[in-house]
TORBAPA-369604 format. One record per residue: chain; x, y, z of N, C-alpha, C in turn. Coordinates in Angstrom, 2 decimals, decimal comma. Layout:
@marpa = A; n.X = X; n.Y = Y; n.Z = Z; ca.X = X; ca.Y = Y; ca.Z = Z; c.X = X; c.Y = Y; c.Z = Z .
...
//
This chain:
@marpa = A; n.X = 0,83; n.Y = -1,18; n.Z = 0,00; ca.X = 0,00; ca.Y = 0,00; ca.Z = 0,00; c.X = 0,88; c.Y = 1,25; c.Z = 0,00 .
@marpa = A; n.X = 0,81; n.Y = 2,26; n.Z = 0,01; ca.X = 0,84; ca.Y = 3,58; ca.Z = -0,21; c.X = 0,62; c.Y = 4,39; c.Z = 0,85 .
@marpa = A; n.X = 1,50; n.Y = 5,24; n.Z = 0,85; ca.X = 1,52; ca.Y = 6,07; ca.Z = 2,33; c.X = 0,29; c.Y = 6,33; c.Z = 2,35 .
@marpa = A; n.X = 0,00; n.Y = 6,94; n.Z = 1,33; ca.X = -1,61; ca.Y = 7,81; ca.Z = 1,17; c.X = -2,92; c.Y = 7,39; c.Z = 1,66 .
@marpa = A; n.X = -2,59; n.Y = 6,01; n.Z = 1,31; ca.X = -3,36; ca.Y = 5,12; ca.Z = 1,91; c.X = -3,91; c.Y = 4,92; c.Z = 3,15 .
@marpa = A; n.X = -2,92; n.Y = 5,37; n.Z = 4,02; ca.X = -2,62; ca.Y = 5,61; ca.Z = 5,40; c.X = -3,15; c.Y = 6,81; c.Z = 6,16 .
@marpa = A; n.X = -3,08; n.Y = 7,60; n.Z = 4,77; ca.X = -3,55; ca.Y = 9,49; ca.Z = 6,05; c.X = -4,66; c.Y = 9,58; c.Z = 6,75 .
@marpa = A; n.X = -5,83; n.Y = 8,94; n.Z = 6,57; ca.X = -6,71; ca.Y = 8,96; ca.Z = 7,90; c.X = -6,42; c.Y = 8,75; c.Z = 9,22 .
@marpa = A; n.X = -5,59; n.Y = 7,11; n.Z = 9,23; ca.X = -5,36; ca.Y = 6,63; ca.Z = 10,34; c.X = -4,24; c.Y = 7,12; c.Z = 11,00 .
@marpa = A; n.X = -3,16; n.Y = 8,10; n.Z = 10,32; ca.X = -2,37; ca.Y = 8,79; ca.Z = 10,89; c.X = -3,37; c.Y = 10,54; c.Z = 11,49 .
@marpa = A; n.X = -3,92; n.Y = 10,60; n.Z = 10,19; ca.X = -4,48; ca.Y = 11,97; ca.Z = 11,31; c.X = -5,56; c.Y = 11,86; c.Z = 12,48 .
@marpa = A; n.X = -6,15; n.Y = 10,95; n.Z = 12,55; ca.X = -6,50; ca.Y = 10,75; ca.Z = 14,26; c.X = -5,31; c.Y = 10,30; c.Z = 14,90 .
@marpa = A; n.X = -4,16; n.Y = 9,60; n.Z = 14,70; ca.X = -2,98; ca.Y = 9,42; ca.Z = 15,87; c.X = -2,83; c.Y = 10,68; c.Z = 16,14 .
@marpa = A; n.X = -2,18; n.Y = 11,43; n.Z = 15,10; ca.X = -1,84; ca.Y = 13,05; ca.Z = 15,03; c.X = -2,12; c.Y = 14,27; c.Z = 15,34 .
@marpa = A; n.X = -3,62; n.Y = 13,96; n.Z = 15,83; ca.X = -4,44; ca.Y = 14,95; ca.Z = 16,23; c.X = -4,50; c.Y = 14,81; c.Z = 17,26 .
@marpa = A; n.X = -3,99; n.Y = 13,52; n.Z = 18,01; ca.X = -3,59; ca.Y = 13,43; ca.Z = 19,92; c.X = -2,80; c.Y = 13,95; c.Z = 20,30 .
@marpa = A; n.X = -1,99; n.Y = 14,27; n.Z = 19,62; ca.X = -0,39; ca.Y = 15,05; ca.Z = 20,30; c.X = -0,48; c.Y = 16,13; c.Z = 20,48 .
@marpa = A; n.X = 0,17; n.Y = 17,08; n.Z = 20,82; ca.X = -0,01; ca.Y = 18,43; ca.Z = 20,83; c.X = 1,53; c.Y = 18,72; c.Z = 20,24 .
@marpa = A; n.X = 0,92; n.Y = 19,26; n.Z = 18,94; ca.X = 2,21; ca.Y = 19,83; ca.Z = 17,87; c.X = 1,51; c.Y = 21,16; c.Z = 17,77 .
@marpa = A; n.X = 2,56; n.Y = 22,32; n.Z = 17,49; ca.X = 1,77; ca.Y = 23,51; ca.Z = 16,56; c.X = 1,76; c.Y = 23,14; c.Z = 15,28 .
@marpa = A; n.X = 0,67; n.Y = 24,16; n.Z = 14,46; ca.X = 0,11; ca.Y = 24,24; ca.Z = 13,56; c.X = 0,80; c.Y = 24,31; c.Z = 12,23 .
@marpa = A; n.X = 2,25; n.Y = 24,50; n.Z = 12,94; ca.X = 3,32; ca.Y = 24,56; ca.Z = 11,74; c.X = 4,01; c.Y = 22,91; c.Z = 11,59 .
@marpa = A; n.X = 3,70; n.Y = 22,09; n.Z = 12,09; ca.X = 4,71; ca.Y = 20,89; ca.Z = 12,34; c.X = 3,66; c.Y = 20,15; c.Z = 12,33 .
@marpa = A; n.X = 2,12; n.Y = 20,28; n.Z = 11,92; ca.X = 1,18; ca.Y = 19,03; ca.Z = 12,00; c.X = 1,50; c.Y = 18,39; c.Z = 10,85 .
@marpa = A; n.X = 1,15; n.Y = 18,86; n.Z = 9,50; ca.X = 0,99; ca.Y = 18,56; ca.Z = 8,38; c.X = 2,22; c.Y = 17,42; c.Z = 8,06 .
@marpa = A; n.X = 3,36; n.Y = 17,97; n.Z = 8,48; ca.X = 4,74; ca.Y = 17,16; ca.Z = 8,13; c.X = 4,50; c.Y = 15,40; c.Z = 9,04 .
@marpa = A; n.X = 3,98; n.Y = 16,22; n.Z = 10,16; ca.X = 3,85; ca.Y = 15,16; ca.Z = 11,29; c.X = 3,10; c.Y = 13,79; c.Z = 10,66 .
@marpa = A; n.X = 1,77; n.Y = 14,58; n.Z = 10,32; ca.X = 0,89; ca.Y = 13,91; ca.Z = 9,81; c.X = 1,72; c.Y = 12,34; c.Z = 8,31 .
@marpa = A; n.X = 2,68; n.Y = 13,15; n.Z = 7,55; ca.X = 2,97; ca.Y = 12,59; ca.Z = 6,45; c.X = 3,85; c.Y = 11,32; c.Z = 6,85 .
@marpa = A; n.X = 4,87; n.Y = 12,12; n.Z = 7,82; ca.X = 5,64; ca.Y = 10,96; ca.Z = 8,51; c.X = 4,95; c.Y = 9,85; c.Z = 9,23 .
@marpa = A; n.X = 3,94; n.Y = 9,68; n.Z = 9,95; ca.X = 3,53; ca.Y = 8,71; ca.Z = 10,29; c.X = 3,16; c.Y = 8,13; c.Z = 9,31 .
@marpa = A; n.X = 2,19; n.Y = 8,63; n.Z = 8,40; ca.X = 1,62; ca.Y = 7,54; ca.Z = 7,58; c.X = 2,28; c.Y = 6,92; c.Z = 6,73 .
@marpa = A; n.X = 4,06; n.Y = 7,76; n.Z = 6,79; ca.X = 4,76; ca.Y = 6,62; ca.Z = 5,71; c.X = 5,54; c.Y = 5,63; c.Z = 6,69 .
@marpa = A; n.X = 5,07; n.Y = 5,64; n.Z = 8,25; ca.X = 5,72; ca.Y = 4,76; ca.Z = 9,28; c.X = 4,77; c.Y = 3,93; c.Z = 8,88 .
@marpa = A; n.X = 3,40; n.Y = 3,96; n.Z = 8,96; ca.X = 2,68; ca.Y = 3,40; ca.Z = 8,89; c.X = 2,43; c.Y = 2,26; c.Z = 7,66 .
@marpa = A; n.X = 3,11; n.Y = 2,80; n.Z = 6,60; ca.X = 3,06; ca.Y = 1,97; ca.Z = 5,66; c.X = 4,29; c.Y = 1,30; c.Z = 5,62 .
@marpa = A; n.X = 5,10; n.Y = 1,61; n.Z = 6,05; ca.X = 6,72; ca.Y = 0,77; ca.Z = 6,02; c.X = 7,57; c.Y = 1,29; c.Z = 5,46 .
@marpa = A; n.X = 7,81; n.Y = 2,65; n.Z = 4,82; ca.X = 7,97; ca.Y = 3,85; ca.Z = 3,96; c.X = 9,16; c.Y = 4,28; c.Z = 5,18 .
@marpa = A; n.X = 10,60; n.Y = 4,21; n.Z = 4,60; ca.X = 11,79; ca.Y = 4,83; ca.Z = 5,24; c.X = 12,27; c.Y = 4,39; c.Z = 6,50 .
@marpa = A; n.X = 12,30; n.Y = 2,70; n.Z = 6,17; ca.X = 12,32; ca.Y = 2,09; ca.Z = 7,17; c.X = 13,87; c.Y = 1,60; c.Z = 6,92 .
@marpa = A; n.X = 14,95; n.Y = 1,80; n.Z = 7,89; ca.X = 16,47; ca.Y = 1,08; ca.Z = 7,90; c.X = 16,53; c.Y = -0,30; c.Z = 7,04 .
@marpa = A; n.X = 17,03; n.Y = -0,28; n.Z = 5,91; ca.X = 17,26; ca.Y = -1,56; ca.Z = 5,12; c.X = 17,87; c.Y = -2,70; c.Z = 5,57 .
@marpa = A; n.X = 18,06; n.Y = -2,99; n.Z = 6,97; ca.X = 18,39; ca.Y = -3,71; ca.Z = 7,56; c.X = 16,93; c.Y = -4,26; c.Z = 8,20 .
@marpa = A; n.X = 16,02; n.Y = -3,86; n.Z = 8,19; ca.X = 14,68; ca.Y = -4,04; ca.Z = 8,80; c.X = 13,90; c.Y = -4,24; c.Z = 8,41 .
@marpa = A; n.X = 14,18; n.Y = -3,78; n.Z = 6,63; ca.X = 12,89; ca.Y = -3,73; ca.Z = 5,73; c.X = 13,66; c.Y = -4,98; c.Z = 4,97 .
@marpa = A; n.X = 14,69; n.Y = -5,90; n.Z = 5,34; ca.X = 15,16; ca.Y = -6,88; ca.Z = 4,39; c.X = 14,06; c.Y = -8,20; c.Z = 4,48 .
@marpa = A; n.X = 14,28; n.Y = -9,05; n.Z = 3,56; ca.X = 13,43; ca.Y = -10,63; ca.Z = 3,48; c.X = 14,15; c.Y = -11,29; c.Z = 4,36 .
@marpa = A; n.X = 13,20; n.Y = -11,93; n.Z = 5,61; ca.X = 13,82; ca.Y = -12,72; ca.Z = 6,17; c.X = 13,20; c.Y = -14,09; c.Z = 6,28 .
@marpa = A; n.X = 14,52; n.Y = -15,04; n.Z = 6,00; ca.X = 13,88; ca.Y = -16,54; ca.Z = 5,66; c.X = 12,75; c.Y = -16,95; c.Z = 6,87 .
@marpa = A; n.X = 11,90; n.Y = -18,41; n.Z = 6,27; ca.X = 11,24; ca.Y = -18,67; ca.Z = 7,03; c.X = 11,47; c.Y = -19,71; c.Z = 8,28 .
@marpa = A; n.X = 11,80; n.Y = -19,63; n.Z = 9,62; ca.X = 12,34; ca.Y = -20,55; ca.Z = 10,15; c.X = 11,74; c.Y = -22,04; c.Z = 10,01 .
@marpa = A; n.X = 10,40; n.Y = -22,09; n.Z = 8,68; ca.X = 9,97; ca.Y = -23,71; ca.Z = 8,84; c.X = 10,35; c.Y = -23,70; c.Z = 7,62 .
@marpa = A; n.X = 11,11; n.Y = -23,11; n.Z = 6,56; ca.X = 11,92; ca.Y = -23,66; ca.Z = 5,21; c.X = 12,53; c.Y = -24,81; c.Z = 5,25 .
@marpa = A; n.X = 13,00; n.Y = -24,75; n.Z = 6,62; ca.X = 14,11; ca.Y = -25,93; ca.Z = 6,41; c.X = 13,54; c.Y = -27,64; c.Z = 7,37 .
@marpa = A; n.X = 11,93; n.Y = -26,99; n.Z = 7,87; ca.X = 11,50; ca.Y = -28,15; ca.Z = 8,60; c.X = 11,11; c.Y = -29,37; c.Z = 7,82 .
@marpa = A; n.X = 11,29; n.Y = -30,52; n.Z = 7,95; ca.X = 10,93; ca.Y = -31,48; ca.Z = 7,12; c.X = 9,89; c.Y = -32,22; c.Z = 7,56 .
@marpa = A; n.X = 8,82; n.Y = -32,89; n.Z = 7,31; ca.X = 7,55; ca.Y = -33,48; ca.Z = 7,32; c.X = 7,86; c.Y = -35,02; c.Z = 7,23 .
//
């Protein structure tokens, strides 16, 4: 999905905090690209195997 996707459910988080009026909007964008997985350390956002790949039946 798409940050965008996200901006509702970030602007009710966003609207709990108390930011001024100059720092909502940004606020607002950054969560919802937390929210989507958007600028996340590539160490975190890598594929990680499945620990039952290697289970045998």
């Amino acid at each position: 999905m798409h940050y965008e996707d996200y901006i509702p459910e970030a602007l009710d988080t966003v609207s709990a905090w108390d930011l001024p009026e100059s720092e909502f909007t940004d606020a607002v964008n950054a969560q919802a690209r937390l929210m989507a997985g958007q600028g996340l350390e590539p160490s975190f956002n890598q594929s990680m195997p499945s620990p039952y790949a290697t289970m045998r039946f």
